[in-house]
N, C-alpha and C positions, 0 to 999 in steps of 0.2 A: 389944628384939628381938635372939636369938641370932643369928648365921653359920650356917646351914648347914654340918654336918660335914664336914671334905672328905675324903676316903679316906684309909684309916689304909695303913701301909706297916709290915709286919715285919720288921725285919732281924736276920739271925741273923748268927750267926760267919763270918767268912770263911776257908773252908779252905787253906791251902798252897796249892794250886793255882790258886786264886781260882777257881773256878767260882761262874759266879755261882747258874746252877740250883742250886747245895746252898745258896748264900750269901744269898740277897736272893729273899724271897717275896713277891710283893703282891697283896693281897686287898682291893677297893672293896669286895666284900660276898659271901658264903658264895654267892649266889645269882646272881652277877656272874662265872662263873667264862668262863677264854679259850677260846675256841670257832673252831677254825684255818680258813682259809678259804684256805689254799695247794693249789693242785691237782696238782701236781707228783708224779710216782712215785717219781723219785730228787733226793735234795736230800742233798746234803755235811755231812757231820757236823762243825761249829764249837762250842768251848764260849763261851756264851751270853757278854756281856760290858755287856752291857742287859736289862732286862725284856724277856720276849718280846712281838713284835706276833702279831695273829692274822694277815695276811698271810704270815706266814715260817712259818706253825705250820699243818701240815695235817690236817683233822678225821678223826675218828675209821673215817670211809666211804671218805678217801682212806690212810689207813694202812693198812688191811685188804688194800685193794688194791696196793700199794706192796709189805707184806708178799709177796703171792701172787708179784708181781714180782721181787721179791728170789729166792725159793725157785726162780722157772722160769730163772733166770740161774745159781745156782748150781749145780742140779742139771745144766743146759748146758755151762758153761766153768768151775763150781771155784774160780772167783777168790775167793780168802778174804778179799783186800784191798779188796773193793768191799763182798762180804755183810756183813763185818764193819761198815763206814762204814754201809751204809744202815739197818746195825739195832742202829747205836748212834744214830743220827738218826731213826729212827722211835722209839726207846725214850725219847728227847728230849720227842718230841712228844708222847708218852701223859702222861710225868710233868709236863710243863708246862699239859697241858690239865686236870691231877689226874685222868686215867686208870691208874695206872700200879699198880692194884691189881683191872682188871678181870679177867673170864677173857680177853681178847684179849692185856691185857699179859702173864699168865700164857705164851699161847701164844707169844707173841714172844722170851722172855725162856727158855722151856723151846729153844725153836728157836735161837737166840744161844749158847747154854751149846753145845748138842749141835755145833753149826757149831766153836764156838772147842777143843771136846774133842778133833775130828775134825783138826785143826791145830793142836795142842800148845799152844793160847794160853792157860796156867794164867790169866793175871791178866785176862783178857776173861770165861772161864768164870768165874773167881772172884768175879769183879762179879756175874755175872748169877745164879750159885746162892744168892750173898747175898740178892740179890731175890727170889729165890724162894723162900727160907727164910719173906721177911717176905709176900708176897702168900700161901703154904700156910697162914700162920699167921690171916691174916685169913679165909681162907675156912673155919678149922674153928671160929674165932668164931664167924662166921655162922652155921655150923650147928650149931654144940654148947654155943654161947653160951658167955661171957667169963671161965668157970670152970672148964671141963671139957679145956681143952687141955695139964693135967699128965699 
């Protein structure tokens, strides 16, 4: 009689930076994915330094709202250095829950750019138009299927 498989771990390269979100993916099963169960509106953006738990990682129902939060604080007080934190920590949580190519990451990541444009922050905008390069490119897949986006 075989062992039962135990969950496979992908490790890819580790960047300069060590981040581990770019660095270290783990997947029990396509169908197993992290599902956040943090309720939190604002949560402190740390780069990751373990697998995420779903406790630290808040679901897709609390981002949305998190997000509306973000937008009513900045359009309020301006502070760049909070909006910026909460929506690189909401952007966190999309890509670690494997969101980070819906239309809500779309909306997060169009709203990040235009925040970091609006305050001169070339290398915050530049992060996020990269992302949006690669989630544009996914949605005219979708629609135009895996040949027509020459």
């Amino acid at each position: 009689a075989s062992a039962s498989p135990s969950p496979k771990k992908k490790v890819m390269r580790i960047s300069k930076a060590g981040n581990i979100l770019d660095s270290v993916k783990t997947s029990l099963e396509s169908s197993e994915k992290l599902v956040g169960t943090n309720t939190d509106l604002e949560k402190r953006y740390l780069r990751l330094t373990s697998a995420p738990i779903a406790e630290a990682v808040r679901s897709l129902d609390v981002l949305k709202r998190s997000l509306h939060h973000v937008n009513i604080k900045w359009k309020a007080d301006g502070d760049y250095k909070f909006a910026c934190e909460q929506l690189k920590s909401i952007r966190q949580d999309l890509t670690v829950q494997s969101l980070g190519h819906t239309p809500f990451a779309l909306k997060v990541y169009e709203n990040h750019a235009r925040i970091a444009l609006l305050h001169s922050d070339l290398s915050e905008f530049n992060q996020c138009q990269s992302k949006l390069q690669e989630i544009y490119s996914g949605f005219r897949e979708k629609v135009n299927g895996p040949h027509k986006n020459y």
